[in-house]
C-alpha positions in Angstrom: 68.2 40.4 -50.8 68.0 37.1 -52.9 69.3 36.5 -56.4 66.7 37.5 -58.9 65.2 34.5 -60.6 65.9 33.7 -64.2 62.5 33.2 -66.3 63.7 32.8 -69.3 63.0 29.3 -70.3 64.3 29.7 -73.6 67.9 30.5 -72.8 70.0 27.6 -72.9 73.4 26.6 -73.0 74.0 27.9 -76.7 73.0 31.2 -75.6 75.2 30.6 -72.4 78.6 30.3 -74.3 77.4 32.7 -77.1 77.3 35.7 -74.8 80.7 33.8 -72.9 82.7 34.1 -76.3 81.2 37.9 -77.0 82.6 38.8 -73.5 85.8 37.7 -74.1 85.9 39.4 -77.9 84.8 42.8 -76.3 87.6 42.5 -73.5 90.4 42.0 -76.0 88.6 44.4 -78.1 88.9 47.3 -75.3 92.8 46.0 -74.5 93.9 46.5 -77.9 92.3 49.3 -80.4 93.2 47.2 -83.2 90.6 47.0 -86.2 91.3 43.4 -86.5 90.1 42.9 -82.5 86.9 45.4 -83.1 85.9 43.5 -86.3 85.9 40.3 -84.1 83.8 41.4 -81.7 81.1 43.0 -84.1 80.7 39.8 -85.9 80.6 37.9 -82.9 78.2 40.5 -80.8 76.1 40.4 -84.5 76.1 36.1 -84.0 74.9 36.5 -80.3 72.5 39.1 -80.9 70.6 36.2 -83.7 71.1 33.5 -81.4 69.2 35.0 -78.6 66.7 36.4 -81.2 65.9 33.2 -82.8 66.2 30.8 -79.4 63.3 33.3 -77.9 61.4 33.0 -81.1 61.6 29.0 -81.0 60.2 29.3 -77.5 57.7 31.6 -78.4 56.6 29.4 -80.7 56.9 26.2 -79.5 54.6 27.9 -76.4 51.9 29.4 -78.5 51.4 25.5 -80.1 51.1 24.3 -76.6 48.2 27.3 -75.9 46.6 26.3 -79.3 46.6 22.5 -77.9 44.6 23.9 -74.5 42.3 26.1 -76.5 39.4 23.4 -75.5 40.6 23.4 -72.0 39.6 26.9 -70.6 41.9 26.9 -67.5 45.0 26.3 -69.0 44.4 28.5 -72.0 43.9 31.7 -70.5 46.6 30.8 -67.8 49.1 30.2 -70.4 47.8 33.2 -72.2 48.0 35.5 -69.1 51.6 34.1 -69.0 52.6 35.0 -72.2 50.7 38.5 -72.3 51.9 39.8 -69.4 55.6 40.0 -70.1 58.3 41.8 -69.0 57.7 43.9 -65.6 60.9 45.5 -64.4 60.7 46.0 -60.1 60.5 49.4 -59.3 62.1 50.2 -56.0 61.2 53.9 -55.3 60.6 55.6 -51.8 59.5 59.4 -50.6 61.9 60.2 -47.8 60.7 62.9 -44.8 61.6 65.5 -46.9 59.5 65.1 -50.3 62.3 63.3 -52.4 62.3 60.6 -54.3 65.0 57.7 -53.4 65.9 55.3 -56.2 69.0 54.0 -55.0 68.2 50.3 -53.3 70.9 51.1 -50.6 69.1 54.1 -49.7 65.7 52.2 -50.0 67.0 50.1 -47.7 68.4 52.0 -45.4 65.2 54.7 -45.0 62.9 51.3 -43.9 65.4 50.9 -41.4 64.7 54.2 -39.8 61.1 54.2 -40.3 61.0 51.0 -38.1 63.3 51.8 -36.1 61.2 55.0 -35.1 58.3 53.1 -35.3 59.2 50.0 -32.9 61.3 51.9 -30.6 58.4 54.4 -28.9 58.6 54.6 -25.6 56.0 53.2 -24.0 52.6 54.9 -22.8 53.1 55.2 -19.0 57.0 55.9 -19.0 57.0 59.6 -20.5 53.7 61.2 -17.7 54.7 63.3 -15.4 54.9 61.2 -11.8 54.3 64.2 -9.7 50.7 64.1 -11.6 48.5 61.5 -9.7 46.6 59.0 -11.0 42.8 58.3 -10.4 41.6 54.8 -10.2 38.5 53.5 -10.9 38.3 50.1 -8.7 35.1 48.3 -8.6 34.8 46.6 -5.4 33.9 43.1 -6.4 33.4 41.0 -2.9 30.9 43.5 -1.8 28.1 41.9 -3.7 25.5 43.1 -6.4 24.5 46.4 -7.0 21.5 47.5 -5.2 21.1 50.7 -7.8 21.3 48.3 -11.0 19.5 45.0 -9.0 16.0 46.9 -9.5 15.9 47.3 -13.4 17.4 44.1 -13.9 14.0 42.5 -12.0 11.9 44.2 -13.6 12.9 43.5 -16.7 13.2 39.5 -16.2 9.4 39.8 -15.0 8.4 41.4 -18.0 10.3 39.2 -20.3 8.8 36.0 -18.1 4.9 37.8 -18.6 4.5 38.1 -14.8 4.0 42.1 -15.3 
């Protein structure tokens, strides 16, 4: 599977080294139990947590200024709306197996496609599984022998109505 893309035009490379420096705070934090180290990282996890907050908010509204500018212009202002309405949607990956459950785990996602198309593509094919001692009846058409004299009648008959000669 590909990397998931990032849409989140608003983080940048404040928010980058924000979240880099509450990281490293929370590792020293876990290696030593000191109040000292746990005080660090709460201030510093507070810092990132208003950073994010108020870089989304900028964008927010820096991109509801740009939607008030297209209110005359139709298109863009209900695509840029749409955008901005619809959100967040988190990918659900969940499959029914043969048996009735559900499978949430991508690996076994993945993994129960596999057999389904395995099953599916490797069918044997329609002749190879009959029984050989059964024979086969064939329906040739002799085609040098000429027209049918049974089917040449009705096919006259009804080119001399369609012509008006009858």
């Amino acid at each position: 599977m590909k990397p998931k893309e990032n849409n989140k035009n608003w983080f940048n490379d404040l928010c980058k080294n924000a979240i880099i420096r509450r990281n490293e705070l929370r590792k020293k934090a876990l290696q030593n139990t000191s109040d000292e180290y746990k005080r660090e990282y709460e201030e510093q996890r507070k810092l990132t947590n208003k950073a994010l907050r108020r870089e989304k908010r900028l964008y927010e509204k820096k991109k509801i200024e740009e939607i008030e500018i297209n209110r005359y212009n139709t298109k863009k202002f209900f695509k840029m709306t749409g955008e901005v309405k619809v959100g967040f949607k988190p990918q659900t990956r969940i499959l029914v197996d043969g048996t009735g459950t559900m499978i949430t785990e991508e690996r076994q996602v993945i993994n129960q496609f596999k057999e389904h198309f395995e099953d599916l593509l490797n069918q044997p094919s329609i002749g190879h599984d009959l029984n050989p001692k059964i024979g086969f009846r064939s329906n040739d058409l002799d085609l040098d022998s000429g027209p049918c004299t049974e089917c040449g009648e009705p096919i006259i008959l009804t080119k001399q109505k369609m012509s008006g000669l009858q």
